[in-house]
C-alpha positions as CSV (number, residue, x, y, z in Angstrom):
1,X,0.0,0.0,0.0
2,X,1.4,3.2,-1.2
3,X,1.9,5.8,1.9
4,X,2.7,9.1,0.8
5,X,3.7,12.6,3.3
6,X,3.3,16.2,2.5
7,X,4.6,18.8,4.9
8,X,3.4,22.0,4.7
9,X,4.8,25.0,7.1
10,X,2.3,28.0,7.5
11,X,2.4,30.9,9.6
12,X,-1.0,30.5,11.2
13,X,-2.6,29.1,14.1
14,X,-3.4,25.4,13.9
15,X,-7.0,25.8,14.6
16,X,-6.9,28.2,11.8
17,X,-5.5,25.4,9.5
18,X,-8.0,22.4,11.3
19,X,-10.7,24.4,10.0
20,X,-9.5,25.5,6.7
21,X,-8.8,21.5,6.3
22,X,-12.0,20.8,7.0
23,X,-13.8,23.7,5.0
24,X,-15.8,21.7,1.9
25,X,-15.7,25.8,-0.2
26,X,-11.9,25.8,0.0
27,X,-11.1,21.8,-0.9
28,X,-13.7,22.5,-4.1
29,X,-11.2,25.9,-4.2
30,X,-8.1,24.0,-4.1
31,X,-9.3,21.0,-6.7
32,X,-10.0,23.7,-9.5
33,X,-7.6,22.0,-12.0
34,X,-9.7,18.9,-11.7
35,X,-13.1,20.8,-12.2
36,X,-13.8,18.9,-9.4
37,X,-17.7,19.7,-7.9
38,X,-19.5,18.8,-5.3
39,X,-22.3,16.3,-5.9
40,X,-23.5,15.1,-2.6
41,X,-23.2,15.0,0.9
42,X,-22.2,18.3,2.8
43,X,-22.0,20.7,-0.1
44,X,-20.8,23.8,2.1
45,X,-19.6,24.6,5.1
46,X,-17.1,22.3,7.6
47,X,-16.8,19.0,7.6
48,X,-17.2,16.9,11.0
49,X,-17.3,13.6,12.3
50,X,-19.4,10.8,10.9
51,X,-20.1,14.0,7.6
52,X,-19.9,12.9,3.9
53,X,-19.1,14.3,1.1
54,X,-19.0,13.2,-2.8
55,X,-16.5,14.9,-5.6
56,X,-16.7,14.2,-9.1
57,X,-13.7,15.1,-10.6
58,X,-11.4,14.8,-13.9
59,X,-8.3,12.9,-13.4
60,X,-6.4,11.7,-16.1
61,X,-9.1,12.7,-18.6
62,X,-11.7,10.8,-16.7
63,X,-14.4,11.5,-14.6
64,X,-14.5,9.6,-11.4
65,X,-17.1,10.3,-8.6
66,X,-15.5,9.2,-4.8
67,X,-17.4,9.5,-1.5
68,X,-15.6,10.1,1.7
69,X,-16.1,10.2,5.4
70,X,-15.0,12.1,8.4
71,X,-14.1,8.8,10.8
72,X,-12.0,10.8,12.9
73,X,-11.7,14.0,14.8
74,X,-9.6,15.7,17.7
75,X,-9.8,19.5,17.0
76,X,-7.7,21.0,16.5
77,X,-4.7,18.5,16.1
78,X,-6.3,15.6,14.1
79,X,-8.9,14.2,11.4
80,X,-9.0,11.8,8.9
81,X,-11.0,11.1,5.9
82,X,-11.8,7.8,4.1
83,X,-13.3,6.6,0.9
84,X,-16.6,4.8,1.1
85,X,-16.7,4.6,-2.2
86,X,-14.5,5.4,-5.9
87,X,-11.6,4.1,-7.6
88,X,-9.5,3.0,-5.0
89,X,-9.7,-0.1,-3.7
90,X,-9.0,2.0,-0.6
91,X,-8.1,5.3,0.5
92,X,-7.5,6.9,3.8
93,X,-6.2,10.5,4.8
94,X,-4.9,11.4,8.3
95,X,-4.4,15.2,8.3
96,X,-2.2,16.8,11.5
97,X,-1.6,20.4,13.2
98,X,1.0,20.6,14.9
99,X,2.2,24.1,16.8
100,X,6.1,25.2,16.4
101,X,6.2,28.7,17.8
102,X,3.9,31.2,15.1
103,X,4.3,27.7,13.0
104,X,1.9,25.4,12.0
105,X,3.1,22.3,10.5
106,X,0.5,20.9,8.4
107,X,1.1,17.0,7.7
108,X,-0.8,14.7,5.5
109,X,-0.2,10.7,5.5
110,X,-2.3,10.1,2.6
111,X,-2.3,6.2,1.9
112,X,-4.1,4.0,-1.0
113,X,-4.2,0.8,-2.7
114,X,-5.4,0.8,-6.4
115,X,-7.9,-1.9,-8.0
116,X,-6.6,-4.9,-10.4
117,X,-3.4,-6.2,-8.6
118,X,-0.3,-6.0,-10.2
119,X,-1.8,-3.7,-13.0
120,X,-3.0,-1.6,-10.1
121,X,0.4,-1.3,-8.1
122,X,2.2,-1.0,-11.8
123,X,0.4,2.4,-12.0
124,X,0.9,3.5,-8.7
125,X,4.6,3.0,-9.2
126,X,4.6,4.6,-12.4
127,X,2.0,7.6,-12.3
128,X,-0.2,7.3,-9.5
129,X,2.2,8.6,-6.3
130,X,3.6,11.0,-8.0
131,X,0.5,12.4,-9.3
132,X,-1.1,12.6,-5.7
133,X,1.7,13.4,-4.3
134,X,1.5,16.9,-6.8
135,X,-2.3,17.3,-6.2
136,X,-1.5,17.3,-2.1
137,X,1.2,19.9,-2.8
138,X,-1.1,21.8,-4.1
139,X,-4.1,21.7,-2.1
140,X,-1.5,22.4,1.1
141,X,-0.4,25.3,-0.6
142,X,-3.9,26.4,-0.9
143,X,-4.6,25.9,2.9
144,X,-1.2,28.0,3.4
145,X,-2.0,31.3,0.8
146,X,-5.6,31.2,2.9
147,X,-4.2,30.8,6.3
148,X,-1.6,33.2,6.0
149,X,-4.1,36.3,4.7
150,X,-7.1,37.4,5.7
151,X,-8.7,35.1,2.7
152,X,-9.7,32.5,5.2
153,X,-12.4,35.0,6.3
154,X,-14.0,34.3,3.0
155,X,-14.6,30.3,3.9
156,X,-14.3,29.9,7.6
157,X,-17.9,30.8,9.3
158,X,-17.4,33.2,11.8
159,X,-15.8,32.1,15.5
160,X,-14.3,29.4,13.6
């Protein structure tokens, strides 16, 4: 099973970050170059435990729909989101806050296992990881350029 890790640094609190994690407006944001929507479960606002939410996305010229579910949460250090149902055989991301002075350290352990066996592990060799891997980078970046400004107003509800 693939296991990938993306470290982002921002300069904003980590409940700042939790919640900017958690917002379903700035992942749909974030997955722009995917034209990546928002076709059921909680369509706006923040995600919490025991929430679901579908996408229906383009990757790699396809469009794929995958339903995923808040199974665990510990604001504002810890949550994790796996897939009910997609592509993946399985898919599970752990996303953690941890504080380092005006730091946040943002870190997700994103792991997967792809359908059809050796054909499936073949692509995640090949183009899958790395391809993830870019599309976590991004979305991290994201989180950072909107907790760092005052953009986060725009998608966190107030008090958050």
């Amino acid at each position: 099973m693939p296991k990938l890790e993306v470290i982002t640094h921002i300069e904003a609190p980590p409940a700042r970050c939790f919640y900017l994690a958690l917002s379903v407006d700035l992942h749909a944001i974030s997955a722009r170059q995917t034209q990546e929507q928002i076709v059921g479960g909680v369509r706006s606002g923040l995600l919490h435990l025991g929430d679901e939410v579908t996408f229906r996305a383009r990757h790699f010229g396809i469009w794929q729909t995958l339903t995923s579910k808040i199974t665990a949460y510990e604001a504002p250090d810890y949550f994790c989101d796996e897939m009910q149902r997609g592509a993946f055989k399985t898919m599970r991301h752990a996303h953690y806050f941890e504080s380092d002075g005006a730091i946040t350290i943002m870190r997700d352990v994103f792991e997967f296992t792809s359908p059809l066996g050796v054909l499936g592990k073949l692509a995640d060799a090949l183009v899958l990881s790395a391809y993830l891997r870019r599309f976590l980078e991004q979305r991290g970046a994201v989180v950072k350029r909107y907790a760092e400004t005052d953009a986060w107003q725009t998608v966190l509800p107030a008090g958050s």
